[in-house]
PDB file of N, CA, C and O in Angstrom:
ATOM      1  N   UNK A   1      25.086-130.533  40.995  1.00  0.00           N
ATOM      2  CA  UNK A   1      24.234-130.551  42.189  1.00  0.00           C
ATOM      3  C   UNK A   1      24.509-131.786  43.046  1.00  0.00           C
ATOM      4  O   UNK A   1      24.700-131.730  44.261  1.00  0.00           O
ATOM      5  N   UNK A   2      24.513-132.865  42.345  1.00  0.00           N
ATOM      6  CA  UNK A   2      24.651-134.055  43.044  1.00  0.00           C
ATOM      7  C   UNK A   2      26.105-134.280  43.819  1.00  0.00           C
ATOM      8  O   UNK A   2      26.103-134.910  44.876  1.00  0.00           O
ATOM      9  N   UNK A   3      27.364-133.748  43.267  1.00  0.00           N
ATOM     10  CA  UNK A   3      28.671-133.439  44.214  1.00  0.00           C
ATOM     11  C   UNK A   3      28.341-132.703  45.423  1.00  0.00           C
ATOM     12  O   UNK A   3      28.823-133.025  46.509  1.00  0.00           O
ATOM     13  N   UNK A   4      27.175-131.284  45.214  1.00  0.00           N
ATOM     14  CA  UNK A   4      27.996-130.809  45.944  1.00  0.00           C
ATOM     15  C   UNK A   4      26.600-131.317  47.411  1.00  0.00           C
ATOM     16  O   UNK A   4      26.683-130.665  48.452  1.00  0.00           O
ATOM     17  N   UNK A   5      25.543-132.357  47.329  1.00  0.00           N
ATOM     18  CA  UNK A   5      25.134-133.000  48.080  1.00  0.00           C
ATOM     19  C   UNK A   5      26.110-133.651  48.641  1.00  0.00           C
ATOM     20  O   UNK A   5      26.752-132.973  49.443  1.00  0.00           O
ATOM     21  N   UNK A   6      26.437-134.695  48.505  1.00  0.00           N
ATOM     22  CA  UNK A   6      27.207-135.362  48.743  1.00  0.00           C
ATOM     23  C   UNK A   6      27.799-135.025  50.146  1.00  0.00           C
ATOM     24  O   UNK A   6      27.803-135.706  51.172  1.00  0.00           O
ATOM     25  N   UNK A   7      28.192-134.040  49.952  1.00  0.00           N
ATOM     26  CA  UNK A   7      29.358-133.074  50.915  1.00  0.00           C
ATOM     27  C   UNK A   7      28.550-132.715  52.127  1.00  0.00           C
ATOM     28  O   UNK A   7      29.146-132.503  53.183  1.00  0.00           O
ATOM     29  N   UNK A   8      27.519-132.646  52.077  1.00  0.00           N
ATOM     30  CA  UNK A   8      26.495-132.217  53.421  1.00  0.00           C
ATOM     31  C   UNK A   8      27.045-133.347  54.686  1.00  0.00           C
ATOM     32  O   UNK A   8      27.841-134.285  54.721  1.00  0.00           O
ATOM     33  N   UNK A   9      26.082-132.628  55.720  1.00  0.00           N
ATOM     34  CA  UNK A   9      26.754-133.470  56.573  1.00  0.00           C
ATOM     35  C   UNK A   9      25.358-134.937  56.413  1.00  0.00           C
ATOM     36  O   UNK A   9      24.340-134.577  55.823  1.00  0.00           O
ATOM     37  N   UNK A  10      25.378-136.140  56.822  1.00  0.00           N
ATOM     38  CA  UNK A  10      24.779-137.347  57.583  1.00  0.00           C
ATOM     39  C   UNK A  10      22.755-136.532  57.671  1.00  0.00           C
ATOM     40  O   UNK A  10      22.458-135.438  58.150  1.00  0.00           O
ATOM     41  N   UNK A  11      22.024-137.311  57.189  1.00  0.00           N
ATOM     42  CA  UNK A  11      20.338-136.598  57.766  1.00  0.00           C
ATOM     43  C   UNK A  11      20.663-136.639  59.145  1.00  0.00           C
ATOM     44  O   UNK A  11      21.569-137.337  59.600  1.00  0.00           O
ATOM     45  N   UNK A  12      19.949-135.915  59.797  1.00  0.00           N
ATOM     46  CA  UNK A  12      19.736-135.792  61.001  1.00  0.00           C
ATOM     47  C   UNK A  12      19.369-136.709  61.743  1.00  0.00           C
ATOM     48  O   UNK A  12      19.534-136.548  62.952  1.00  0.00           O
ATOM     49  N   UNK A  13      18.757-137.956  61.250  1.00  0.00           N
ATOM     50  CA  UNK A  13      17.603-138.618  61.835  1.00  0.00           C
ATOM     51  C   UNK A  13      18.814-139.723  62.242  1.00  0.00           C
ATOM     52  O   UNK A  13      18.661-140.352  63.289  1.00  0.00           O
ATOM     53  N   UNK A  14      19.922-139.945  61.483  1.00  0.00           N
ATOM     54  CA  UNK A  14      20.745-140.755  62.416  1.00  0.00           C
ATOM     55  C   UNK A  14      22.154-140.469  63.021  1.00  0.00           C
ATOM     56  O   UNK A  14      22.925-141.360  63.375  1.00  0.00           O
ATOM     57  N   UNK A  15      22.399-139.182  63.098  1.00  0.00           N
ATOM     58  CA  UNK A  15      22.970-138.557  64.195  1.00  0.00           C
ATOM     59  C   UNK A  15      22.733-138.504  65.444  1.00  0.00           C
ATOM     60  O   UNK A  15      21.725-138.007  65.947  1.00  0.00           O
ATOM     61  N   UNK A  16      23.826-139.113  66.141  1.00  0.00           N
ATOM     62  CA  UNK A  16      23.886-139.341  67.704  1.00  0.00           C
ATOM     63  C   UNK A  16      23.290-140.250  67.795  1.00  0.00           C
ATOM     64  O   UNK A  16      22.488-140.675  66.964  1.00  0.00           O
ATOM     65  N   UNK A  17      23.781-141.067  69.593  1.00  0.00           N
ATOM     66  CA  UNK A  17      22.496-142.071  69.812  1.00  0.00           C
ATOM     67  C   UNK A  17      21.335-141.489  70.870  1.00  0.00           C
ATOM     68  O   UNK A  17      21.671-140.446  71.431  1.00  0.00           O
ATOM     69  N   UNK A  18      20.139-141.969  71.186  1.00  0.00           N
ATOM     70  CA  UNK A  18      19.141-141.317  71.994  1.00  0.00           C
ATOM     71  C   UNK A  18      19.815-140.776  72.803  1.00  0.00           C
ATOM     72  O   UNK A  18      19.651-139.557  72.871  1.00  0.00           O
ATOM     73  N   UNK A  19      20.971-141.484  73.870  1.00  0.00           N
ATOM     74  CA  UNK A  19      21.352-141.334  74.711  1.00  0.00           C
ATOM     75  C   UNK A  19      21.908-139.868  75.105  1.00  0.00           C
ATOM     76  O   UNK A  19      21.723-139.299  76.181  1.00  0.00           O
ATOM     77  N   UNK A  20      22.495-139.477  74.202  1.00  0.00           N
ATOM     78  CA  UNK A  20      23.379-137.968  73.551  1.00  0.00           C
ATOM     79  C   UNK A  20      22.086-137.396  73.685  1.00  0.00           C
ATOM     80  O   UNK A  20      22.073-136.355  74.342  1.00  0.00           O
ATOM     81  N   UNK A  21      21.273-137.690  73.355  1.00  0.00           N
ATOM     82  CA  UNK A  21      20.290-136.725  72.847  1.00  0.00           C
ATOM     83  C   UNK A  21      18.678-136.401  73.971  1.00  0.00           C
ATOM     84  O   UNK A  21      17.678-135.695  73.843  1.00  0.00           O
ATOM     85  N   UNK A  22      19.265-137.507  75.181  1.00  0.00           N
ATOM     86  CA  UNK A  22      18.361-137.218  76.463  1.00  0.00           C
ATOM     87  C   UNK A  22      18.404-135.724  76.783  1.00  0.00           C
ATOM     88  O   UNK A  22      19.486-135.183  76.554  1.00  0.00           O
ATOM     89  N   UNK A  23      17.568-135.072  77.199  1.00  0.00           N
ATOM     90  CA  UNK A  23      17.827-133.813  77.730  1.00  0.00           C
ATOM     91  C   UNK A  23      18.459-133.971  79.421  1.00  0.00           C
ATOM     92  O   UNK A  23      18.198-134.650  80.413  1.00  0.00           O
ATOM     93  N   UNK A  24      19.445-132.885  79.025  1.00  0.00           N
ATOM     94  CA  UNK A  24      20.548-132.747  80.617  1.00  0.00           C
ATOM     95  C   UNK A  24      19.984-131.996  81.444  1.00  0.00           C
ATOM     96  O   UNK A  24      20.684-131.933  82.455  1.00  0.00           O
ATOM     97  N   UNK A  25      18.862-131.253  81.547  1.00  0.00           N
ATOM     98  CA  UNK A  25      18.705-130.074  82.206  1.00  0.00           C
ATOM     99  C   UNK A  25      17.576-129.973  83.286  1.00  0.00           C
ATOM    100  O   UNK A  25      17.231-129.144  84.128  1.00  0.00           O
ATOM    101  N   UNK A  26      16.994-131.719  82.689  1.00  0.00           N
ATOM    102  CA  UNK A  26      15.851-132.128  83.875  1.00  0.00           C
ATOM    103  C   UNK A  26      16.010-132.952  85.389  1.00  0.00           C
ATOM    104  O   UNK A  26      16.242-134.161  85.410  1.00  0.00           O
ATOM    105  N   UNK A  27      15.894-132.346  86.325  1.00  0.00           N
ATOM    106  CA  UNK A  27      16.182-133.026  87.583  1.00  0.00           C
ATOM    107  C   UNK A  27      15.960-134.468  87.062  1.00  0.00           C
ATOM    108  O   UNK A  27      15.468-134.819  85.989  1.00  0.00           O
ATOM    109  N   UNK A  28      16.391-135.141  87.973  1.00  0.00           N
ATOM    110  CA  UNK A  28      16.512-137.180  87.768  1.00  0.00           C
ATOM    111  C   UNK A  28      14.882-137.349  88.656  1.00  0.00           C
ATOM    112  O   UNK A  28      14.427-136.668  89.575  1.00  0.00           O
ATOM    113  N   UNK A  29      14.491-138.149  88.171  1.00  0.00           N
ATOM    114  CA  UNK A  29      13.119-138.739  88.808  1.00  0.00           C
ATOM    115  C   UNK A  29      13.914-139.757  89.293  1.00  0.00           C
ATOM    116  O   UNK A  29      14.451-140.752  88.807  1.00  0.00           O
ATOM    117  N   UNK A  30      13.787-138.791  91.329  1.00  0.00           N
ATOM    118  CA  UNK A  30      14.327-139.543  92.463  1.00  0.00           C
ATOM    119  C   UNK A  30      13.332-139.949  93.291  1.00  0.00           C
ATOM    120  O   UNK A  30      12.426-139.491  92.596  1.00  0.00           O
ATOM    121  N   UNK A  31      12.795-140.408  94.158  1.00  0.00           N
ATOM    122  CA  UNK A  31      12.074-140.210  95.275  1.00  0.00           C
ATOM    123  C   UNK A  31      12.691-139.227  95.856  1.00  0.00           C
ATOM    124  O   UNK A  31      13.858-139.013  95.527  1.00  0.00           O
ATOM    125  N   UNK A  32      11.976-138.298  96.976  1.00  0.00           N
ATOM    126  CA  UNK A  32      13.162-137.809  97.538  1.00  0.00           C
ATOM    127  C   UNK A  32      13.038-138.238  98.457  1.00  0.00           C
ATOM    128  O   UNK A  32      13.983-138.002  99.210  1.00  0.00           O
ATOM    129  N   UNK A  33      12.058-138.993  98.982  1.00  0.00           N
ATOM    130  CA  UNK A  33      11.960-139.132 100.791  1.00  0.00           C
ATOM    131  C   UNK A  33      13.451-140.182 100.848  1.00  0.00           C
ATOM    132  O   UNK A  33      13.981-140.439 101.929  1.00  0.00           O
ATOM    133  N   UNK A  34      14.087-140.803  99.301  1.00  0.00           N
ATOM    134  CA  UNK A  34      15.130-141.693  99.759  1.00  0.00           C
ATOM    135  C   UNK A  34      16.318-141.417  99.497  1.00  0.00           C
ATOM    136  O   UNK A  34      17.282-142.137  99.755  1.00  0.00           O
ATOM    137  N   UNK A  35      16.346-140.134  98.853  1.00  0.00           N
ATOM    138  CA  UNK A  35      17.657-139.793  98.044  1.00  0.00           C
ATOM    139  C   UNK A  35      18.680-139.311  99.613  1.00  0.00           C
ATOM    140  O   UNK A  35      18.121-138.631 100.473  1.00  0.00           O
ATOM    141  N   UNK A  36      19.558-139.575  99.727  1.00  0.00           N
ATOM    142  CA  UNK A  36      20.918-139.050 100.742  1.00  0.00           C
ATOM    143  C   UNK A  36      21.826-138.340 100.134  1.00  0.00           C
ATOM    144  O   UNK A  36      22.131-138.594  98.969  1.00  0.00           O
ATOM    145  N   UNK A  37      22.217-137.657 100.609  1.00  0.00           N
ATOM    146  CA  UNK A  37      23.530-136.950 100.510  1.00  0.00           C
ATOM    147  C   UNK A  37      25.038-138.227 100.077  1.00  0.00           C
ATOM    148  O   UNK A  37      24.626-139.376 100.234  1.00  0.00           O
ATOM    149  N   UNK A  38      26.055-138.206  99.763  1.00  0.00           N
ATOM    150  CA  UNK A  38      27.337-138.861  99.860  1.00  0.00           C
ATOM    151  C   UNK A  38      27.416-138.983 101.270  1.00  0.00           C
ATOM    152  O   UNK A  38      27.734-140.067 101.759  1.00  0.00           O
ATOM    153  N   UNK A  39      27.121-137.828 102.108  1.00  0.00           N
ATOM    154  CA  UNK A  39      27.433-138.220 103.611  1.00  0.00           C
ATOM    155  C   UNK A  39      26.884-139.042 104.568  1.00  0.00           C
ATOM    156  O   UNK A  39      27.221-139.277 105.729  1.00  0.00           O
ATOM    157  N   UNK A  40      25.540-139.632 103.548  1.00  0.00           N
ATOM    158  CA  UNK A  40      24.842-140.636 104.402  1.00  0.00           C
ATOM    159  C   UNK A  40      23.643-139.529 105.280  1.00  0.00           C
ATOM    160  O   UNK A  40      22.620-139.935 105.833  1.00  0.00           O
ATOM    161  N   UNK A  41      23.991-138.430 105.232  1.00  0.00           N
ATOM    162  CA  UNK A  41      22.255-137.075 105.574  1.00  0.00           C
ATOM    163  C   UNK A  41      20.955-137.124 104.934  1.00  0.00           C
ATOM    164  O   UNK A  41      20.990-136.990 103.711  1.00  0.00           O
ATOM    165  N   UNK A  42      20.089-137.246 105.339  1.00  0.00           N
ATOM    166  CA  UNK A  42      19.432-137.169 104.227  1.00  0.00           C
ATOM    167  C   UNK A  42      19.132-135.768 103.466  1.00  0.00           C
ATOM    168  O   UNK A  42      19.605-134.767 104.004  1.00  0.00           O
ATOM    169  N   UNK A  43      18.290-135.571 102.100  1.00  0.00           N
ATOM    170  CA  UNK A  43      18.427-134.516 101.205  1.00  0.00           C
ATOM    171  C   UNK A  43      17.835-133.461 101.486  1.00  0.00           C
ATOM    172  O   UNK A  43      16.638-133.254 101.689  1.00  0.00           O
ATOM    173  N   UNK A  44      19.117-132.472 101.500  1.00  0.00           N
ATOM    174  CA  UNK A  44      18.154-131.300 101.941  1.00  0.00           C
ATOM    175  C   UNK A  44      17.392-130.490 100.882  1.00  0.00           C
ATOM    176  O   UNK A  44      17.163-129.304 101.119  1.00  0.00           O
ATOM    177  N   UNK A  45      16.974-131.060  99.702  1.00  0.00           N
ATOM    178  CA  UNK A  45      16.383-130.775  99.072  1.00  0.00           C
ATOM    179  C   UNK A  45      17.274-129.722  97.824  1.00  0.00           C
ATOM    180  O   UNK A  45      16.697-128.776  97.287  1.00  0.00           O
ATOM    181  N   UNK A  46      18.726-130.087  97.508  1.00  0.00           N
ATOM    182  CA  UNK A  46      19.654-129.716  96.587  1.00  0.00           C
ATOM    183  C   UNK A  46      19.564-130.287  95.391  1.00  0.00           C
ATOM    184  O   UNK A  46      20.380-131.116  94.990  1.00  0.00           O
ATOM    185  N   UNK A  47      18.482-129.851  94.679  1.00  0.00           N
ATOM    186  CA  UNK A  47      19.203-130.043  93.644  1.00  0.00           C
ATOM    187  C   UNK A  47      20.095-130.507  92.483  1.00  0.00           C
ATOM    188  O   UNK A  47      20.124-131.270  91.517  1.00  0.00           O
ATOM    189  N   UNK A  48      20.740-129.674  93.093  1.00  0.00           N
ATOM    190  CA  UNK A  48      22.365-129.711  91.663  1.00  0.00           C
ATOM    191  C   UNK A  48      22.855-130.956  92.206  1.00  0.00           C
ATOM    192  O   UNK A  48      23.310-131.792  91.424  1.00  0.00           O
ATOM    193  N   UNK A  49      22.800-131.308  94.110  1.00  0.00           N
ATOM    194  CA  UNK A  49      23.590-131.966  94.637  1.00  0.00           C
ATOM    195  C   UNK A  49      22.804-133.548  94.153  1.00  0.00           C
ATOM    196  O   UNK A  49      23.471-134.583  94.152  1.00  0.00           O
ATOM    197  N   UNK A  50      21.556-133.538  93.820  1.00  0.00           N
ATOM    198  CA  UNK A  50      21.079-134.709  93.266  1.00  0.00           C
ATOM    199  C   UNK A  50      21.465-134.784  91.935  1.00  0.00           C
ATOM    200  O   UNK A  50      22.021-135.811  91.545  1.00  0.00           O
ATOM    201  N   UNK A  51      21.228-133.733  91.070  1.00  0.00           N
ATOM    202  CA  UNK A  51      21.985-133.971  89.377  1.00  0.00           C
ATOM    203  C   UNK A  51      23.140-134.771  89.367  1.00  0.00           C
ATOM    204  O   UNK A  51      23.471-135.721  88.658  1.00  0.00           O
ATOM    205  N   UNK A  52      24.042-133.808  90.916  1.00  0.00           N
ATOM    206  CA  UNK A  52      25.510-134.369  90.570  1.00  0.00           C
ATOM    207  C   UNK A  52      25.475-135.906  90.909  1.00  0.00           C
ATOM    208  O   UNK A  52      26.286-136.675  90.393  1.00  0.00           O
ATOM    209  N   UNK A  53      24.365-136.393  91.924  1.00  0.00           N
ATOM    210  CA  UNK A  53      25.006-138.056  92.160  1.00  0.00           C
ATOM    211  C   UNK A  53      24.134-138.520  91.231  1.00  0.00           C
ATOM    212  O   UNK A  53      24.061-139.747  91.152  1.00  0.00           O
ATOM    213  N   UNK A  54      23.424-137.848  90.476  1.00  0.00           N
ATOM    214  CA  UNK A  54      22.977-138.808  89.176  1.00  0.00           C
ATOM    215  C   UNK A  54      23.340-138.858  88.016  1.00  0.00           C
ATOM    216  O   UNK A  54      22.762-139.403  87.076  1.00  0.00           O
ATOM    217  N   UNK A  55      24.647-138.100  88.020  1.00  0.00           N
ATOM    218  CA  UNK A  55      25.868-138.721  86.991  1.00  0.00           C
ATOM    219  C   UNK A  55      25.093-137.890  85.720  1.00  0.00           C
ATOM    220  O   UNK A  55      25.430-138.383  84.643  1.00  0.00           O
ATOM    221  N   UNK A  56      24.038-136.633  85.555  1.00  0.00           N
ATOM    222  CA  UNK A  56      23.922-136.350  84.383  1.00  0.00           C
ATOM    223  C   UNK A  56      24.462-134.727  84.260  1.00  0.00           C
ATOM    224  O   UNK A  56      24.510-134.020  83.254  1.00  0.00           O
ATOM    225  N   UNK A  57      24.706-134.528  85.151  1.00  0.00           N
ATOM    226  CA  UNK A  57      25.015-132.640  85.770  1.00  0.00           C
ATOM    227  C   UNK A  57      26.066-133.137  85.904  1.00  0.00           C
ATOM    228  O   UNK A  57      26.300-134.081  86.658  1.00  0.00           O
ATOM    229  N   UNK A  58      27.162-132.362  84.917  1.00  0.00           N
ATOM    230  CA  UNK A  58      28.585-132.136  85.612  1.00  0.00           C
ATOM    231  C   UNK A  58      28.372-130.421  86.217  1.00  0.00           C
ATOM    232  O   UNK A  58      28.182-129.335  85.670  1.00  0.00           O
ATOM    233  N   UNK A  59      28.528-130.907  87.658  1.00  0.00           N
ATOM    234  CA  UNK A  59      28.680-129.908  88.360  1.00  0.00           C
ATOM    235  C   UNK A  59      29.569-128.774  88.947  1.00  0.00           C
ATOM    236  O   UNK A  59      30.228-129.039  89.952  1.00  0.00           O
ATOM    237  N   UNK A  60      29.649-127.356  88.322  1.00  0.00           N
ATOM    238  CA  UNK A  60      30.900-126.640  88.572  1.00  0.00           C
ATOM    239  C   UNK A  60      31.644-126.330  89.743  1.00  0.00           C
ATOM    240  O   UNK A  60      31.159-126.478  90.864  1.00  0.00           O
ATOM    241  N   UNK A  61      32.673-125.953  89.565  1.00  0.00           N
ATOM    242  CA  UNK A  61      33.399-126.132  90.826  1.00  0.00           C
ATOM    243  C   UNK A  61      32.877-124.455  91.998  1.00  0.00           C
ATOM    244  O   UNK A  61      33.015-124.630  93.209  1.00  0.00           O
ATOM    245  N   UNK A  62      32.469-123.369  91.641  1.00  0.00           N
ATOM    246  CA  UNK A  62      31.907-123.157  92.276  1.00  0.00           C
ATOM    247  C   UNK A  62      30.702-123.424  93.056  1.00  0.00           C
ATOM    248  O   UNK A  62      30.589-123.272  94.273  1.00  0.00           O
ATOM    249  N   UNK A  63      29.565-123.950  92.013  1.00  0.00           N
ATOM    250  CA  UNK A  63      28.371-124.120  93.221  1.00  0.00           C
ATOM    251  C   UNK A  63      28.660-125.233  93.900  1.00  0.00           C
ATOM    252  O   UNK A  63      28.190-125.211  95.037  1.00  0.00           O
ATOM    253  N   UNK A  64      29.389-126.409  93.570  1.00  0.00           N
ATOM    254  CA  UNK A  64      29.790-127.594  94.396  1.00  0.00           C
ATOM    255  C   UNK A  64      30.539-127.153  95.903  1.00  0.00           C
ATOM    256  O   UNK A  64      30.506-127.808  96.945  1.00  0.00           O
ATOM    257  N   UNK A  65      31.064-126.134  95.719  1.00  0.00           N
ATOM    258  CA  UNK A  65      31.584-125.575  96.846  1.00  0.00           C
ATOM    259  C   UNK A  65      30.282-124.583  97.530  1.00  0.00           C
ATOM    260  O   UNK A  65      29.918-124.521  98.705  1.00  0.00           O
ATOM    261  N   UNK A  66      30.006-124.202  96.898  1.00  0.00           N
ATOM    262  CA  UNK A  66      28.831-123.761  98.008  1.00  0.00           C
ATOM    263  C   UNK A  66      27.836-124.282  98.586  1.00  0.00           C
ATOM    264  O   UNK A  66      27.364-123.942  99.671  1.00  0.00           O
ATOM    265  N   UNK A  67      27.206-125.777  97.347  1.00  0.00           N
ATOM    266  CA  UNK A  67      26.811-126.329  98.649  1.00  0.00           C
ATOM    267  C   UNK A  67      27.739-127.802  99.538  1.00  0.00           C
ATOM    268  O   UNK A  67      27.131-128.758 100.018  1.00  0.00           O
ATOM    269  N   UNK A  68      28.863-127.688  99.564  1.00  0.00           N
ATOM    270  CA  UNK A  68      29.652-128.646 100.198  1.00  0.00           C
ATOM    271  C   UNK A  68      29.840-127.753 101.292  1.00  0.00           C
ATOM    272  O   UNK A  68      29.887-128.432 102.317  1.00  0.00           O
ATOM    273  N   UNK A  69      29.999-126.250 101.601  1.00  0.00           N
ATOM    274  CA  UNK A  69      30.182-125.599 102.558  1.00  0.00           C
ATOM    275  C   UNK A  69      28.927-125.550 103.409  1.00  0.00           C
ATOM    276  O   UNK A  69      28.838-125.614 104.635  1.00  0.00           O
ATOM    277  N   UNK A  70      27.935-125.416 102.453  1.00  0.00           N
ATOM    278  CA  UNK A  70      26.852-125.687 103.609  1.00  0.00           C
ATOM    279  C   UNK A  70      26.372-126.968 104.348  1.00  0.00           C
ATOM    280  O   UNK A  70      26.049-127.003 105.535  1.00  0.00           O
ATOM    281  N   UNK A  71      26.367-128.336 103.216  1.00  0.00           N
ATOM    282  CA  UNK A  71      26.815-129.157 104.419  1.00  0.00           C
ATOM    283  C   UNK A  71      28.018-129.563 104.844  1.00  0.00           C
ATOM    284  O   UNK A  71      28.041-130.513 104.062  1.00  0.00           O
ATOM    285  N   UNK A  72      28.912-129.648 105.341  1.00  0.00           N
ATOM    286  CA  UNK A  72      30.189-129.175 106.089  1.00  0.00           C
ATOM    287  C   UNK A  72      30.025-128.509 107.658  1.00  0.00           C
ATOM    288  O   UNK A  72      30.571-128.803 108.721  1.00  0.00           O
ATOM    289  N   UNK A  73      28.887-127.341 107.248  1.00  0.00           N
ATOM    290  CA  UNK A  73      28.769-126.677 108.590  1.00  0.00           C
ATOM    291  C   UNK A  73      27.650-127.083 109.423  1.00  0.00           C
ATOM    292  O   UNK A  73      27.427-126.819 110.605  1.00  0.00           O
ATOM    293  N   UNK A  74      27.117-127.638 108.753  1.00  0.00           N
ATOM    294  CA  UNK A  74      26.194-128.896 109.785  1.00  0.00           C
ATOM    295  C   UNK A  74      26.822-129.885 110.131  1.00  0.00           C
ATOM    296  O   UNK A  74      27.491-130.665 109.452  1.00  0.00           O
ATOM    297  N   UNK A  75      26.427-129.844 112.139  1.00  0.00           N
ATOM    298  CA  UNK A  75      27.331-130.962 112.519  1.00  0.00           C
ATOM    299  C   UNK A  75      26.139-132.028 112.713  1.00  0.00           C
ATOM    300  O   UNK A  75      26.393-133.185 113.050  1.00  0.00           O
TER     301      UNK A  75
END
């Protein structure tokens, strides 16, 4: 019994650091009245486009294009 313990993986309790283990899936607590676009616009209320400048959303290459097309076509 005691071999084939051994062999398990690590307890759980010190696997990963917190950091790994933040959840990815919650918008960033931004203000929004201050958050901008990369283009210096302010936010039109995107989202993904805030995940993506908060470095926790890797963002796919389709919806990044859909909303880069929409602002794009605002002049």
């Amino acid at each position: 019994m005691a071999a084939r313990r051994s062999r398990q993986a690590p307890p759980r309790s010190t696997r990963g650091t917190p950091q790994s283990q933040w959840p990815t899936h919650q918008p960033p607590t931004l203000d929004r009245g201050r958050v901008r676009t990369a283009m210096g616009r302010p936010d039109l209320g995107l989202r993904e486009a805030d995940l993506a400048m908060d470095g926790r959303m890797k963002l796919c290459r389709h919806h990044f294009q859909q909303i880069w097309g929409g602002l794009k076509h605002r002049k």
